[in-house]
C-alpha positions in Angstrom: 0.0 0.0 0.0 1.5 3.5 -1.2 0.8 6.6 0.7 -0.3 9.8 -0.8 1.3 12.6 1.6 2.6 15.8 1.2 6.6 15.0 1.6 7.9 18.8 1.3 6.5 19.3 4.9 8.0 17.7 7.7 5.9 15.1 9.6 7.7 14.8 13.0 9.2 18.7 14.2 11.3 17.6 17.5 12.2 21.2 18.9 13.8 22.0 21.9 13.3 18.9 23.8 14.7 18.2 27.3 14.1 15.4 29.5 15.3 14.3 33.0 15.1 11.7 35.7 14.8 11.9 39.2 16.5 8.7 41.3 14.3 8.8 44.1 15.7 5.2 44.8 19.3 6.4 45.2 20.1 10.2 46.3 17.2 12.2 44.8 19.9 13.4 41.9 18.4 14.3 38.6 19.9 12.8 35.5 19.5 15.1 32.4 18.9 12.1 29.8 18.1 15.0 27.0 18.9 18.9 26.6 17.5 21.1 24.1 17.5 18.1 20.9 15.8 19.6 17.6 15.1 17.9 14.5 12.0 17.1 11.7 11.7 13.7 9.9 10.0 13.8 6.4 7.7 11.4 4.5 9.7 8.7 3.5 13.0 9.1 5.0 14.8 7.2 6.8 16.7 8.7 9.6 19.3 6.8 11.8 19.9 7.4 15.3 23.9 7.3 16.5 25.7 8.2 19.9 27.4 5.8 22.4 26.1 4.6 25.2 24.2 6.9 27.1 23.7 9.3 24.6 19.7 9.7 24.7 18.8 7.2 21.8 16.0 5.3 23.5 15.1 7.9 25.7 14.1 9.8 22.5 12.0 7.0 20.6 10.1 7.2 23.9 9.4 10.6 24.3 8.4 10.5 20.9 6.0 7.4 21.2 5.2 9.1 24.5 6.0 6.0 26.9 7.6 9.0 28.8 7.1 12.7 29.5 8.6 15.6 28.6 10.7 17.8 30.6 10.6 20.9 28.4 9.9 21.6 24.6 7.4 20.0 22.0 7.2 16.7 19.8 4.9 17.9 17.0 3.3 15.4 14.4 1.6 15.6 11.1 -1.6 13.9 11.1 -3.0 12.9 7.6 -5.2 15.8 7.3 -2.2 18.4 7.9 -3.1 19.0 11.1 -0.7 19.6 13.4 -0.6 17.9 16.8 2.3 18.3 20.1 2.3 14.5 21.2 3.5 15.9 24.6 0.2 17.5 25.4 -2.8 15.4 24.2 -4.1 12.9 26.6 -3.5 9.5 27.2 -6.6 8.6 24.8 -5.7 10.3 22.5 -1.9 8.9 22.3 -3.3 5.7 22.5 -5.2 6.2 19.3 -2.6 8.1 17.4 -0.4 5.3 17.9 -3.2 2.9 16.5 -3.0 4.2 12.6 -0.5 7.1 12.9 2.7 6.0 14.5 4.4 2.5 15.7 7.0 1.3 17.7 9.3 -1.9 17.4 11.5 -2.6 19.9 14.2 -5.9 20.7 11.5 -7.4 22.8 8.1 -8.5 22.0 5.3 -7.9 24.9 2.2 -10.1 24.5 -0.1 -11.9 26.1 1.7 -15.5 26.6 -1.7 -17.5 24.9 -2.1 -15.1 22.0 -0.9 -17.2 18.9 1.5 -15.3 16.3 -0.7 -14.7 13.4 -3.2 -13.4 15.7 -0.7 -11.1 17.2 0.3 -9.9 14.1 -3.3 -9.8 13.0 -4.2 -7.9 15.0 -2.2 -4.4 14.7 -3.0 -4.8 11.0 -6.6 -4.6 12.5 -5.8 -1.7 15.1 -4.7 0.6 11.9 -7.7 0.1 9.8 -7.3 -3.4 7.8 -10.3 -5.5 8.4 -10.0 -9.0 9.8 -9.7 -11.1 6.8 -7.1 -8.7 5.1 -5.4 -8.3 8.1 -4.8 -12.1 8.7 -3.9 -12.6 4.9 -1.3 -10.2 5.2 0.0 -11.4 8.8 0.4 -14.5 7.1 2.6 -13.0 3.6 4.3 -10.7 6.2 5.4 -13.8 9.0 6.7 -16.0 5.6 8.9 -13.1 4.1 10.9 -12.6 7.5 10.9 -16.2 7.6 8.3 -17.6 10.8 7.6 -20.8 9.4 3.7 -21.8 8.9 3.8 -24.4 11.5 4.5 -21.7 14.0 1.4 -19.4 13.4 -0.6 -20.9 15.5 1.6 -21.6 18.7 1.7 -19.0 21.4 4.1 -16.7 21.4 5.5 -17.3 24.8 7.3 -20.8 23.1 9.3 -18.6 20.4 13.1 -18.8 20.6 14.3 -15.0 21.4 15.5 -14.5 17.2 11.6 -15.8 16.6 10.1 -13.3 18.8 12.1 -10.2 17.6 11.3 -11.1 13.9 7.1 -11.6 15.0 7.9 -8.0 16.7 8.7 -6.5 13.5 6.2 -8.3 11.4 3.6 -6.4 13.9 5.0 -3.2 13.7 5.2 -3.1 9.6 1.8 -4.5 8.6 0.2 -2.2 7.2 2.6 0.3 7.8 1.5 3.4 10.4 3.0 6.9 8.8 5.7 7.0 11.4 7.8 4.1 12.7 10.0 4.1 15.3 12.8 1.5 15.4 14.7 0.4 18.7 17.5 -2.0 17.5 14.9 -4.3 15.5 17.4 -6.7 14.4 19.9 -7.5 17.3 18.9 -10.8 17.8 18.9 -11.8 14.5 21.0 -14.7 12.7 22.7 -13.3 9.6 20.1 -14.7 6.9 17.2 -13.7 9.2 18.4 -10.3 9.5 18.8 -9.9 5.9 15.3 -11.0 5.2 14.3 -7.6 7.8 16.4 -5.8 6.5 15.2 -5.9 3.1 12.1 -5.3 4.8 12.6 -2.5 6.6 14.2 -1.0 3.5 10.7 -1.4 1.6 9.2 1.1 3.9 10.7 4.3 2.4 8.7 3.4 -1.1 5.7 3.0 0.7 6.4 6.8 2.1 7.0 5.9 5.6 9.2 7.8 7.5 11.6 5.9 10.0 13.5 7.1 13.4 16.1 4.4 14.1 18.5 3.0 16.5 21.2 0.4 15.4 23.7 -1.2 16.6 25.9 -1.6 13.8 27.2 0.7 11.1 26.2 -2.0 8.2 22.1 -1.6 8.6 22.7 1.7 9.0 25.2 2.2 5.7 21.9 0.1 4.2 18.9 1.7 5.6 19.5 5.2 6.6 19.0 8.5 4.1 20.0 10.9 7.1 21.8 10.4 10.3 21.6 12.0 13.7 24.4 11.5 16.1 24.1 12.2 19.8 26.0 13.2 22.6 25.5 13.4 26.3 21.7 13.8 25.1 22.2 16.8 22.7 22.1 16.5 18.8 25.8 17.5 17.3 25.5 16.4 13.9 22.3 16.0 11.4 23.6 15.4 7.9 23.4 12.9 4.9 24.3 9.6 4.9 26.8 9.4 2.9 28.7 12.6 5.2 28.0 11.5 8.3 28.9 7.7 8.0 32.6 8.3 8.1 32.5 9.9 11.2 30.9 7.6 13.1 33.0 4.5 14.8 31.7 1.6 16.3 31.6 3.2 19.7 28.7 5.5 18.1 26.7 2.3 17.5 26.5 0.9 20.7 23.8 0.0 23.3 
């Protein structure tokens, strides 16, 4: 499915955004995990998150998805009928249905219900962003078999998956029917090498279909693959936001880790 969107305008405008933590288990010290990062995303870019350990990667999927607050600034989305939303504000209703059809989030670990079977699991977010059942389950099934879930294995509950099976029904979820902005914490760490070519190749797929991807690997190759535009990350500030092609050979492997 192809999506007709306007691509000149951005549709995520990150601007100013701060975040800490309080340890109220240790001292009561706050942690700045994020100061003052600004950035947009466009239609159909992909854009690769970089910075060591510690550098705010995660932190700022989340903020973004909205699994946490905000400290200070604004995390402004596009809807589809140019309307112009701050994620930080709206309620928890209303997060909870933007992420149904407008944005998605696939981590390393796959949460579900331990009896819900795979292809219902996948099933279903095709369902939650507007495919009806029987589509929905047809393309679970076409999106399981091209990251390689064997058919025997649709049916069993998730909870019996080997850890490389789990992370691979994770991504199948987040990508059918793709929501307009997709967030991507280290999808393919698990992986074995041919099973993380097959998502690879899917993941790439996504910037036809106009999707626009924030991402966080762990290795330079899926990023030297995937990304159009790369963001690397320091101490929780942005200090470079360039090409691909500019930014790759300034990066190290220490820029790519967890």
């Amino acid at each position: 499915m192809t999506m007709t969107m306007n691509k000149t305008l951005p549709i995520l405008d990150v601007k100013n955004v701060s975040k800490s933590f309080t340890l109220h288990n240790i001292d009561g010290r706050t942690v700045t995990a994020l100061e003052d990062a600004s950035f947009v995303v466009h239609p159909g870019e992909h854009v690769s998150l970089a910075g060591s350990s510690g550098a705010g990667k995660s932190t700022l999927l989340r903020l973004i998805y909205r699994t946490y607050s905000i400290t200070a600034g604004s995390v402004s989305f596009r809807l589809a009928n140019d309307e112009w939303v701050d994620i930080a504000q709206l309620s928890d209703a209303e997060v909870i249905a933007l992420r149904g059809r407008e944005i998605g989030y696939v981590s390393q670990f796959l949460h579900a219900q331990p009896r819900r079977s795979v292809i219902d699991l996948v099933a279903r977010a095709g369902v939650s962003r507007g495919m009806s059942t029987a589509d929905a389950h047809e393309q679970a099934g076409y999106s399981l078999a091209r990251l390689g879930i064997s058919r025997t294995l649709w049916d069993v509950h998730t909870s019996v998956l080997s850890g490389g099976e789990k992370q691979r029904v994770n991504i199948a979820a987040g990508l059918i029917s793709p929501p307009r902005l997709l967030l991507l914490d280290e999808p393919v760490s698990a992986l074995d090498p041919e099973n993380r070519e097959r998502a690879i190749e899917v993941i790439a797929d996504l910037s036809d279909q106009g999707v626009a991807v924030l991402a966080v690997f762990h290795d330079l190759d899926a990023i030297s693959r995937l990304a159009s535009r790369i963001i690397l990350m320091s101490r929780g500030s942005v200090v470079t936001d360039g090409p691909v092609d500019q930014v790759l050979p300034q990066l190290t492997p220490g820029d790519v880790q967890p």
